[in-house]
C-alpha positions in Angstrom: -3.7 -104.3 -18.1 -1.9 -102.7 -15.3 -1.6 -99.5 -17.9 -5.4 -99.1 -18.7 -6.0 -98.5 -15.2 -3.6 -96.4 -14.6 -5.4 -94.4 -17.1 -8.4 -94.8 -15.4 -7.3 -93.9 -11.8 -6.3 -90.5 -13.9 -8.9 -90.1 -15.4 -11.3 -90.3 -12.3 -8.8 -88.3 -10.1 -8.9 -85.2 -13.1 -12.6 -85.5 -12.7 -12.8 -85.2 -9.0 -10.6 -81.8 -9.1 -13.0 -80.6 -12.0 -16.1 -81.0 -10.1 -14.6 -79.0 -7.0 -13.2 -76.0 -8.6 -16.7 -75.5 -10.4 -18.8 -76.3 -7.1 -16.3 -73.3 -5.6 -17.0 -70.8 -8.1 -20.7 -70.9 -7.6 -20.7 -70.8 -4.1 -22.7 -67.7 -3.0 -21.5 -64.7 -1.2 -21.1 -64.4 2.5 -24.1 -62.7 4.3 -22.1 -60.1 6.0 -25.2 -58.5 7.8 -26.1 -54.4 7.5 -22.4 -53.3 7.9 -22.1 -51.7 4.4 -25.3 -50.6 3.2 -25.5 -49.8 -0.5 -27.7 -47.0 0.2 -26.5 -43.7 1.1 -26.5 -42.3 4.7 -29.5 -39.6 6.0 -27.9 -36.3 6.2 -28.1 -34.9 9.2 -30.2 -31.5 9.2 -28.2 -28.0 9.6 -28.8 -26.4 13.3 -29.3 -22.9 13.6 -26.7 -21.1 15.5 -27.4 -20.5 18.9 -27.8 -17.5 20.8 -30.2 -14.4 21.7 -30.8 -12.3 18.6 -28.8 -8.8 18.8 -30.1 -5.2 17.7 -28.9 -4.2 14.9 -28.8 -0.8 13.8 -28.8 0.3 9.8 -27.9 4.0 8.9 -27.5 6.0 5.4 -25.3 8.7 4.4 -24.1 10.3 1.3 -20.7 11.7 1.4 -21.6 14.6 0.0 -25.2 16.0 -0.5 -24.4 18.1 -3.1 -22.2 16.4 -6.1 -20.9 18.2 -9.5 -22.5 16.9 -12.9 -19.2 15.4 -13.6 -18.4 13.6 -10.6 -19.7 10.7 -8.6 -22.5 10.2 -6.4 -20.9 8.0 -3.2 -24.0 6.6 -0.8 -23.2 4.4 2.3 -25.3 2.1 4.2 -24.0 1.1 7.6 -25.2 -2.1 9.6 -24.1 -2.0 13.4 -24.8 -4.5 16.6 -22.7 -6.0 19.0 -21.9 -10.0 19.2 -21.3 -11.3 22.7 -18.5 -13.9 22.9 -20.9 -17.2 23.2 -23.9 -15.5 23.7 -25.3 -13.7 20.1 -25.5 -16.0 17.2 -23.9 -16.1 13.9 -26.0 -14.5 10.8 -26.3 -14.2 7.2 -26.8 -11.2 5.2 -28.0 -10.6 1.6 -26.3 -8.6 0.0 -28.6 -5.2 -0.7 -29.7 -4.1 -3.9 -28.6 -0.6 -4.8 -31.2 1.6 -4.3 -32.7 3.0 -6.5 -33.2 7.2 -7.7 -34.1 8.9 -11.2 -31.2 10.5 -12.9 -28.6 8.3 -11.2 -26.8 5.4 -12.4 -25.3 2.5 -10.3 -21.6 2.4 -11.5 -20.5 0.4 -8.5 -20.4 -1.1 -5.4 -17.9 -2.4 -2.4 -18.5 -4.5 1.0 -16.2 -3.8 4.6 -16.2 -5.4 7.8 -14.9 -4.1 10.8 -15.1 -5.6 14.0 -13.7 -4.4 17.7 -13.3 -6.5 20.7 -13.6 -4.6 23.9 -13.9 -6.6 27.3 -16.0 -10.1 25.6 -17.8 -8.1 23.6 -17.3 -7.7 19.5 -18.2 -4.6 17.8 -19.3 -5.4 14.3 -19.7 -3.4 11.2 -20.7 -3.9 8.2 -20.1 -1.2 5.7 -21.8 -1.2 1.6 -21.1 1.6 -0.8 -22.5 2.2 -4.2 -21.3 4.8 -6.2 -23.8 6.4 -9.4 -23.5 8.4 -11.8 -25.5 11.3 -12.5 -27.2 12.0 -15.7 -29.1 15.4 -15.1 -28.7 18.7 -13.0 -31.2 19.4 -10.4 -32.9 17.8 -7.0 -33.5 14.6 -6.5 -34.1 11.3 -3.9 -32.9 8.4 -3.4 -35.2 5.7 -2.1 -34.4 3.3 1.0 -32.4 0.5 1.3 -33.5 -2.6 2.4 -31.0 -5.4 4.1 -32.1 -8.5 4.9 -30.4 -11.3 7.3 -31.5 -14.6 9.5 -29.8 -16.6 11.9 -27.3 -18.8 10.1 -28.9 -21.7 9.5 -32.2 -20.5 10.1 -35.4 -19.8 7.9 -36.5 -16.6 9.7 -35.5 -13.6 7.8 -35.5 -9.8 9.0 -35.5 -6.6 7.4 -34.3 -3.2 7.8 -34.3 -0.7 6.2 -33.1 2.8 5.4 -34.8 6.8 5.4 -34.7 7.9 1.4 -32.2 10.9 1.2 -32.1 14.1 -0.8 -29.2 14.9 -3.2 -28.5 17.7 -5.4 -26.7 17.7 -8.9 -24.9 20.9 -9.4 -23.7 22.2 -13.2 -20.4 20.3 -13.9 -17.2 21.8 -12.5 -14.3 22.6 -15.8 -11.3 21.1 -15.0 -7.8 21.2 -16.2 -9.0 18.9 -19.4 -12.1 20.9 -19.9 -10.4 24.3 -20.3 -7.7 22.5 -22.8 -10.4 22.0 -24.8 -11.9 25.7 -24.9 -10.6 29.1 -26.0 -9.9 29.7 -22.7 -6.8 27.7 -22.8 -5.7 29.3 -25.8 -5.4 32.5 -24.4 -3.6 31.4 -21.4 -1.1 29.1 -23.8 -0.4 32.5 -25.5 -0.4 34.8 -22.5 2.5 32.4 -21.2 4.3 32.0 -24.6 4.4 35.9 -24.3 5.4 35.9 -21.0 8.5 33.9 -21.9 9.4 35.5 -24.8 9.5 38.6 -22.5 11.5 36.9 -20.2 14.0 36.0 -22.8 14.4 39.0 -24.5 15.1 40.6 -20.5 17.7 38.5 -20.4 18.9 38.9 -23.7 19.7 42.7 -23.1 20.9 42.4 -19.7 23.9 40.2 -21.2 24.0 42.1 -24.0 24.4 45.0 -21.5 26.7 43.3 -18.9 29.5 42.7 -22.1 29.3 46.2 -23.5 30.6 47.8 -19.9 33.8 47.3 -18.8 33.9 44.9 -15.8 34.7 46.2 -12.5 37.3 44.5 -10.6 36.6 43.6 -6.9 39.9 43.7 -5.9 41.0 43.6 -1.4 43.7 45.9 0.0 46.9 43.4 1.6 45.8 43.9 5.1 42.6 43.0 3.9 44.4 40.2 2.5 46.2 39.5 5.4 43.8 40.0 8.2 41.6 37.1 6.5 44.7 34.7 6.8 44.7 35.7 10.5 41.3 34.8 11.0 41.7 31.2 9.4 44.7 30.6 11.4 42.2 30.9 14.2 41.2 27.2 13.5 44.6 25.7 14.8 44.6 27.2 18.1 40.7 25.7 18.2 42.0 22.2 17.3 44.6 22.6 20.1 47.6 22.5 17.6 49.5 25.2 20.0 52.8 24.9 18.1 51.3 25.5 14.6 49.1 27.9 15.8 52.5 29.9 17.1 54.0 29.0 13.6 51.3 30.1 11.3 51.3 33.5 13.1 55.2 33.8 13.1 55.1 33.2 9.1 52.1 35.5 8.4 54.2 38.3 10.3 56.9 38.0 8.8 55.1 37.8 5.1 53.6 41.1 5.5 56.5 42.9 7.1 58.2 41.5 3.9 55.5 42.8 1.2 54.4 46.2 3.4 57.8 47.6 3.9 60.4 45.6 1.9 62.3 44.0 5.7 64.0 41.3 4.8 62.7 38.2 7.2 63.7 34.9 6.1 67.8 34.5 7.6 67.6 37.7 9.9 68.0 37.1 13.4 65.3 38.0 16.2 67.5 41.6 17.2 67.8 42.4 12.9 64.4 41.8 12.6 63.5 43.8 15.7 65.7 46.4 14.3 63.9 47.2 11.0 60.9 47.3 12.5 62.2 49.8 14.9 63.2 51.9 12.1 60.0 51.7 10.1 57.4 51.4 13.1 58.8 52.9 16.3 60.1 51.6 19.6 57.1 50.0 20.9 56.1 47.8 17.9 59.5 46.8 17.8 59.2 45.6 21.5 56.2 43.7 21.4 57.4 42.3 17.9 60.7 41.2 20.3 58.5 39.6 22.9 56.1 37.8 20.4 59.2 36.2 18.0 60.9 35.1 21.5 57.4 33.3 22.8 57.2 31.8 19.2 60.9 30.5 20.3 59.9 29.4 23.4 56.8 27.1 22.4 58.7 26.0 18.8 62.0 24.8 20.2 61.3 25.1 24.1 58.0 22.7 24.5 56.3 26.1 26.0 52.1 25.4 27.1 50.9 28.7 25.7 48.6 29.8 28.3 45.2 32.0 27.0 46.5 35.1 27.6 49.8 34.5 25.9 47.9 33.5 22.9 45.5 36.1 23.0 48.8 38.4 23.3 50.1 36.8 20.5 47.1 37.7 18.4 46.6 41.0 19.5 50.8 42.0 18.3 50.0 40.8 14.7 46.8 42.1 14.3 47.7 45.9 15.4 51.2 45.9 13.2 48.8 45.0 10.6 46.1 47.6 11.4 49.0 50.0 11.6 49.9 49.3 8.2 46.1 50.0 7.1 46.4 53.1 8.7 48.9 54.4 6.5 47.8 53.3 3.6 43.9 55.6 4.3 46.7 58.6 4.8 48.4 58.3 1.5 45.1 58.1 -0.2 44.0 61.2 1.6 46.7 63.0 0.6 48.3 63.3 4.5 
């Protein structure tokens, strides 16, 4: 007994839960008012910019009035006005239409802005260029441009437009491809082939002619020689190297007494040197020989400062004994 309603109670507990979970599920949705509408929401309508309308200018040029068969028509439309900062309203422009003009074929077309600010003000320009190309010789026109443009996100449109403008299309002008392809450039190919071959056959001869005479030798007489070495010994007493300067003109003495007149120089003392020179030279190239060697002493082995006029000296002694030496040698080929 007790376990039959035990079963019972279960049974009408189970029952209970049942009957709640399916009143739940069709419970209806919350009224949550207008928040969300399902709807979408009104657009709001575009304003037009604000601002007094500038004046705009529009001009039309050709780069060139008068354009070669061959070549290319340029035309460019210019659109000017100024935009005050705050004041002048944005706009919209249609792109033109190329205009139009018998013989001439639009090829293509570009777009530029420029703008300049100067004291709150902007400078605008707006720049189109069409190119054509021509397909006959002679006068002809091409018609006005038209540009429209509105206040951006305005309906009002304006339009300006352009003076038509006279072009002429001159014969075509040969270039460097045309004349390849004409006789023309087979006379100049064969002028210049014969040009060369001239050239080369100049040369040919002159080489020919240079190997079949005997070379003259260039050759420079020892005080020549000599009086060059003096010159590039020059470059020490420049750098300031007194002692090497004194050195170098000591050793080039002493060379060319050695090759000139035979006087043996390297081992002699100052007074045996002194002494052959006498003998060769005379008394008073032996004395100022004397006084150079002992100043080359002096700033060798003493520490001696050369002074300007020492060096100059100095200079002066081995220059003459070598110019004495060029001397003799214009006698003996003059037969003195």
């Amino acid at each position: 007994m007790i376990h039959v309603k035990t079963v019972c109670f279960f049974l009408f507990i189970l029952f209970l839960w049942a009957d709640s979970t399916a009143a739940q599920v069709n419970l209806p949705p919350p009224n949550l008012g207008n928040a969300y509408p399902s709807g979408p929401a009104p657009s709001a309508k575009a304003q037009p910019s604000p601002g007094v309308m500038p004046d705009i200018r529009i001009s039309a040029r050709l780069e060139s009035p008068e354009v070669p068969l061959n070549d290319i028509v340029t035309l460019v439309i210019e659109i000017r006005w100024d935009k005050k900062l705050g004041q002048t309203p944005e706009l919209d422009f249609e792109f033109p239409d190329p205009p139009e003009a018998e013989g001439l074929t639009p090829v293509g077309n570009s777009f530029r802005t420029f703008t300049e600010l100067d004291s709150g003000v902007q400078h605008v320009l707006r720049e189109y260029t069409y190119e054509y190309q021509p397909g006959q010789e002679g006068k002809t026109r091409i018609d006005k441009a038209a540009v429209t443009y509105r206040r951006r996100g305005g309906e009002d449109e304006t339009t300006l437009e352009t003076g038509s403008l006279e072009l002429t299309i001159l014969p075509p002008v040969r270039g460097i491809k045309d004349l390849a392809q004409g006789n023309i450039a087979k006379i100049i190919i064969a002028l210049i082939l014969l040009c060369a071959g001239s050239i080369l056959a100049a040369v040919l001869l002159r080489d020919r002619k240079k190997r079949a005479e005997p070379e003259t030798l260039m050759t420079e007489t020892l005080e020549e020689t000599f009086i060059k070495r003096l010159k590039e010994n020059e470059t020490l007493r420049i750098a300031g190297r007194f002692s090497d300067y004194f050195l170098g003109l000591s050793s080039l003495l002493r060379a060319y007494l050695g090759e000139k007149y035979n006087i043996r120089t390297h081992g002699q003392t100052t007074d045996r040197l002194v002494g052959g020179v006498r003998e060769r030279l005379g008394d008073k190239e032996s004395k100022e020989l004397k006084d150079f060697l002992l100043l080359c002493d002096r700033v060798k082995f003493a520490g001696h400062q050369p002074g300007t006029a020492e060096m100059d000296q100095a200079y002066e002694t081995v220059r003459r004994i070598i110019q004495i030496g060029a001397s003799e040698e214009k006698i003996l080929e003059q037969g003195g």
